[in-house]
N, C-alpha and C positions, 0 to 999 in steps of 0.2 A: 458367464458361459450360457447359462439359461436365459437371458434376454438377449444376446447373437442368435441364439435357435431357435426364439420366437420372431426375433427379425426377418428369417431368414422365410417360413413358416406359414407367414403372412401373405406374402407376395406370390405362396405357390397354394395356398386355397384359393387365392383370389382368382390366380391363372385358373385354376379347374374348375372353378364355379363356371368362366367367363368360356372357357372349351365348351364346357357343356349344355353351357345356352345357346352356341354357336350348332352346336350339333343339332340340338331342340328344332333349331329354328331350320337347318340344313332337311331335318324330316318332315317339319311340317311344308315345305315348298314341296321335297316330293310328293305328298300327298295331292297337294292345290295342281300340279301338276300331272299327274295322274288323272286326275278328274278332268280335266281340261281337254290329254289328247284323247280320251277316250269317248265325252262329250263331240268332238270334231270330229271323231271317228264314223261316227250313230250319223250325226248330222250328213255327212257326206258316205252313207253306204254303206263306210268301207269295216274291213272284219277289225276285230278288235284285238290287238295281241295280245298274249298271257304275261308280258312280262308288263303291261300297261296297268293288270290288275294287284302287282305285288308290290305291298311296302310291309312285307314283317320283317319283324324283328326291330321295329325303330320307337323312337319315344317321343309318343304324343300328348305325355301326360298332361292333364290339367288345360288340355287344347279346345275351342270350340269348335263343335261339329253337330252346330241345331241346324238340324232339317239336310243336315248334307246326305247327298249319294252314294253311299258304299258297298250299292248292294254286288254282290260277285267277288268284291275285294278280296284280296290275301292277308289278312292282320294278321296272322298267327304269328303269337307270341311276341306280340306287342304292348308297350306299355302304353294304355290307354287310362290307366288310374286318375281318377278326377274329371275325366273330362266330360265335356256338356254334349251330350248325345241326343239330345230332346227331341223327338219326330224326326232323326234319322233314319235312312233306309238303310237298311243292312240285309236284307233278304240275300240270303244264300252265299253269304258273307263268312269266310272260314276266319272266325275266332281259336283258332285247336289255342292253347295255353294262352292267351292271352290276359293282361294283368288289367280286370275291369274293375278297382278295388273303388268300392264310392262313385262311380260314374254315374250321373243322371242318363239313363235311357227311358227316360219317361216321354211314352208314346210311340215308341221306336219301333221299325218293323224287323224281329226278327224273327219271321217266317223261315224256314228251312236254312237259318243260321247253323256252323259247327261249332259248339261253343266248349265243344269235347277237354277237359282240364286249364278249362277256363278259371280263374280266379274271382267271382261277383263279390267278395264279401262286401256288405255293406252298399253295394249299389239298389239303384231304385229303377224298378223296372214297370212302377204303375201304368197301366195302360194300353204297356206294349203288347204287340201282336208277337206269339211262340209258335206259333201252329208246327208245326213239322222238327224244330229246333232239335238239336241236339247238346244236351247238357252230362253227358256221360262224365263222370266222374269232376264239375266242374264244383268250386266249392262257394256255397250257396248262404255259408250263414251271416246272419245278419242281412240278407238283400231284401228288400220291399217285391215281393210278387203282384200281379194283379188278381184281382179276385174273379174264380172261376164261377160262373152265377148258370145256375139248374135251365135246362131247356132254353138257351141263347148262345152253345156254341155252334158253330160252322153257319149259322145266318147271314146272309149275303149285306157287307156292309157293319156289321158288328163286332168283329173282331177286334178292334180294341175297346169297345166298351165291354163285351164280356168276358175279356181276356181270355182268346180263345187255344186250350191246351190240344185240340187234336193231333195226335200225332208226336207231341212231344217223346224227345227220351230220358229218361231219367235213371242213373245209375252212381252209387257208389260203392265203392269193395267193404267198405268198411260199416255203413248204415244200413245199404238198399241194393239189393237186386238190378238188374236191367230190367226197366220199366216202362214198355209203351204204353202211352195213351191211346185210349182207342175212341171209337165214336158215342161210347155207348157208358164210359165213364164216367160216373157220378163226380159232383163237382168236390163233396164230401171224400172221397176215393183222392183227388188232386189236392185238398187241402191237408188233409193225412202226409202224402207222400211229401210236400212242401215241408211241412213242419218236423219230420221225419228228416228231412236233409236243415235244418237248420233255420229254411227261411221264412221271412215276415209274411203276413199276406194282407194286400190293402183294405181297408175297409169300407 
């Protein structure tokens, strides 16, 4: 009886393994696609629709996306877990709950990203530009931050080597306040509040 049920067993993980790659692979075209009519859009003029810039909710996990364009996108609450982020644009890029668990975003621009109950744990964020970001209750521990270094943020051109916080927001119900950064905040002041929510900071 219990080797009929493993027979039987077999043949339907295999089926939902092989669905789910299918699907994997069904998101990652929409993405490639996205980029494409949106690129031909810019190219020839014309306005860009809103529905060009949404792919949440889909699973990109474990996908490469070094140096890709997303800035504007819809991710929200998508699984991006794993995936290669490396000098991608994400500028003003709405992450709201998205699952960035371990994703290399090293070097990445998220500049006035909403990364609002975003999931970073364990991602690496070396590099990357935050400026204006919002990380309101996103959870941070274990992620690699970049390091905020005294008298080199908002310099034209340095924003990822000083890994630049202006503007940031930082919030959780449970640790930390609602927290802007402002111009005038010590980098001491930013590596507090990092460490205070959990996360690494480069060195």
């Amino acid at each position: 009886m219990i080797n009929s049920i493993k027979k039987l067993l077999i043949p339907l993980a295999l089926c939902l393994s092989f669905n789910a790659a299918a699907y994997k692979e069904k998101d990652l075209k929409r993405v490639h696609k996205s980029q494409e009519q949106i690129k031909k859009n810019k190219e020839n003029n014309k306005q860009v629709a809103p529905k060009d810039y949404d792919c949440s909710k889909l699973d990109l996990s474990n996908s490469d996306f070094t140096g890709a364009d997303l800035a504007g996108f819809n991710l929200s609450n998508t699984n991006l877990s794993g995936a290669n982020l490396t000098g991608a644009a994400l500028w003003s890029t709405n992450l709201t709950g998205a699952n960035l668990t371990g994703a290399n975003l090293t070097g990445a621009n998220l500049g006035m990203a909403y990364l609002r109950g975003a999931n970073l744990s364990g991602a690496n964020l070396t590099g990357a530009n935050l400026k204006g970001a919002n990380l309101q209750d996103a959870n941070l521990s274990g992620a690699n931050f970049p390091q905020p270094i005294e008298g080199q943020r908002g310099k034209k051109n340095n924003d990822l080597l000083a890994g630049n916080y202006e503007e940031v927001v930082f919030e959780n119900k449970q640790l930390l306040p609602i927290t802007k950064v402002g111009k005038d905040t010590s980098a001491t002041k930013i590596r507090e509040l990092l460490t205070t929510l959990g996360a690494k900071i480069a060195k």
